[in-house]
N, C-alpha and C positions, 0 to 999 in steps of 0.2 A: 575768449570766445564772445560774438557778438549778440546777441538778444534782446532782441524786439521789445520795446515794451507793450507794447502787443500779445504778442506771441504767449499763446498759454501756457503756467508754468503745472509743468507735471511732474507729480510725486515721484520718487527714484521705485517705490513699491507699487505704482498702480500706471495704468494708461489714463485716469482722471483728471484734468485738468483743474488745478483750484480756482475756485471763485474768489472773486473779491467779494459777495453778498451773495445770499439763497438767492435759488435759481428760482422763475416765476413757472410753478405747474400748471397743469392743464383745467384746474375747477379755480384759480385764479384768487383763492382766499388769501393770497398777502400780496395780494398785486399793491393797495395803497403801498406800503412799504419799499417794495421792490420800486415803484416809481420815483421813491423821494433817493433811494440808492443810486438806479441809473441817471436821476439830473445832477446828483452830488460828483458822480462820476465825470461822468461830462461835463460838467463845469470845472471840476479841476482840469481835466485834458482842454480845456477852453475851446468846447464844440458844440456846447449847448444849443446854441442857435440852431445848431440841425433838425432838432425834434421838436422847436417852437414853430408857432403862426409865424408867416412874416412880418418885418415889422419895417416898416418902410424908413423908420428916423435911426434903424438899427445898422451899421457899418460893421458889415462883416462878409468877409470872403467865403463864399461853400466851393470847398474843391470834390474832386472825384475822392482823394484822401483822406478830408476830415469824414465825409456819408459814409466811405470805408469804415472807419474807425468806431461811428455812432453804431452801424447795424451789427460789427462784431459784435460790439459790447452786450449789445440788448440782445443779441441771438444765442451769443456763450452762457449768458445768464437765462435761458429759457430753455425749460424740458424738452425731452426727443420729441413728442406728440406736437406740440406747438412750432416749434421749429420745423417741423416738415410739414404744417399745417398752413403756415406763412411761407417759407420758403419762395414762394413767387412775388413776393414784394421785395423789392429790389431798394426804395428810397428809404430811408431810416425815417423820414416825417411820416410820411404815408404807413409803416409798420409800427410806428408809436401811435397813430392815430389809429389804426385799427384795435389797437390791444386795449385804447381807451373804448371803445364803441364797446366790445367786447366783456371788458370788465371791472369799467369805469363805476359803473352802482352796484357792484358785490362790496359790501361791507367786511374789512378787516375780520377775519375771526377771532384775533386776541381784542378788538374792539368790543365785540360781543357778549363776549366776556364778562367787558366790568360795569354793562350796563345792568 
């Protein structure tokens, strides 16, 4: 049988899709973390370029496919609340860029911590 790598894989016991990393909730307290997750992501899938500035010395193709690819990611790994809060942003830069506006200077809670 053929399967996506993509394609969410779901437990035989739940309709829960597994994550590859915690999902980013809505008060955004491990957002740093989830960041360095989804660029780790994306850089293995070799799509990063998606959710960066552009960069003009930079040679890379953005198709409809790899943006596809960038916004599942970042969408599958974010709570119901924020994903139907985004939902109308359609470019993976532009939804990475907001999430940075968003919850770019909330500090780590396990940072917190060990200060």
């Amino acid at each position: 049988m053929f399967r996506s790598e993509f394609a969410p894989n779901f437990n035989k016991m739940s309709n829960e899709p597994r994550l590859d990393f915690p999902m980013l909730d809505s008060t955004g307290s491990e957002y740093h973390g989830w960041v360095t997750d989804v660029e780790n992501h994306l850089t293995a899938r070799g799509i990063l370029p998606i959710i960066q500035a552009p960069d003009q010395g930079l040679v890379f193709q953005q198709t409809p496919t790899k943006h596809a690819q960038a916004i599942i990611l970042m969408r599958r790994h974010m709570d119901k609340s924020l994903r139907l809060e985004y939902m109308s942003i359609k470019d993976a830069r532009d939804l990475w860029v907001a999430l940075e506006e968003r919850f770019g200077n909330i500090h780590n809670v396990h940072n917190l911590h060990l200060k």
